[in-house]
C-alpha positions in Angstrom: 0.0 0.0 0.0 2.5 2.5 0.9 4.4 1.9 -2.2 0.9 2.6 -4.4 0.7 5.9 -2.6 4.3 6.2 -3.1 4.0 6.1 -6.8 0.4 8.0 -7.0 2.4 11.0 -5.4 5.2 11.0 -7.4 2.7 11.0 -10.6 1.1 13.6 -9.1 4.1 15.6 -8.6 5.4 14.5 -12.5 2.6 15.7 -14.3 2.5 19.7 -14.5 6.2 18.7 -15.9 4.8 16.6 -18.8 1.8 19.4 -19.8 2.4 21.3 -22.5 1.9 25.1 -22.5 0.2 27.1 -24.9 3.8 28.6 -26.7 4.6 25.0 -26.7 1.7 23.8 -28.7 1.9 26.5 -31.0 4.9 25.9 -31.8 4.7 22.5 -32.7 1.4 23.6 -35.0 3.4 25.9 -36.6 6.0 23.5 -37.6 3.2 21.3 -38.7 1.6 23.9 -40.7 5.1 24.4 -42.5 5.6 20.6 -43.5 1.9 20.6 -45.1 2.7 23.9 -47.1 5.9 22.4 -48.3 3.6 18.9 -49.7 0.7 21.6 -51.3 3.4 23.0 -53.2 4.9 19.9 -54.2 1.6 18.9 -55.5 2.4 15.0 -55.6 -0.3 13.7 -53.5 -3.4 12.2 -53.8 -7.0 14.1 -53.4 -7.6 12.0 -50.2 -4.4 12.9 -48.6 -4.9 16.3 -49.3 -8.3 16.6 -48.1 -7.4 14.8 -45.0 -4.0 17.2 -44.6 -6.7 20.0 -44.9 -8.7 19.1 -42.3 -5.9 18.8 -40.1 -4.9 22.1 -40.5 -8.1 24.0 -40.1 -8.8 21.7 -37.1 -5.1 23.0 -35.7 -6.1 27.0 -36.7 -9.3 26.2 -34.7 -7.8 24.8 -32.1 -5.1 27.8 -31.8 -7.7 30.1 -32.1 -9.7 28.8 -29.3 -6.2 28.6 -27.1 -5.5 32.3 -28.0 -9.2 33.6 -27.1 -9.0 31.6 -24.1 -5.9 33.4 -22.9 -7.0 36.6 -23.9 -10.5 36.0 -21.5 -8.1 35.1 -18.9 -6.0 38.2 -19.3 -9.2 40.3 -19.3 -10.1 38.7 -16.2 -7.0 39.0 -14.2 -7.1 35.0 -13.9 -3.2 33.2 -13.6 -2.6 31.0 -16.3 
């Protein structure tokens, strides 16, 4: 038993290390959004992979917005992030 708590509290104490913060995620969207303008101007992939690389940007824009409006609601409220 004590080494159950043992290891809840050390998971506990792990996982604000392992989240990802908003820069963080942009980031990584960003360098996403890159590698899918580099295949559009290639212009050698199918019509499915296109539409589905499409969809997986504007879900990532949507996302980012949502993120940014979310900080800015925070800001306007005086709320820590």
């Amino acid at each position: 038993m004590l080494k159950r708590i043992i290891a809840a509290l050390a998971l506990s104490l792990a996982m604000p290390v392992m989240a990802e913060n908003d820069t963080v995620k942009d980031v990584k969207d960003a360098s996403k959004d890159a590698v899918d303008t580099a295949k559009d101007k290639l212009g050698t992939d199918s019509g499915m992979d296109k539409a589905k690389r499409h969809a997986d940007r504007k879900a990532r824009q949507a996302k980012r917005k949502v993120r940014h409006t979310k900080n800015q609601v925070k800001d306007d409220l005086g709320v820590k992030k």
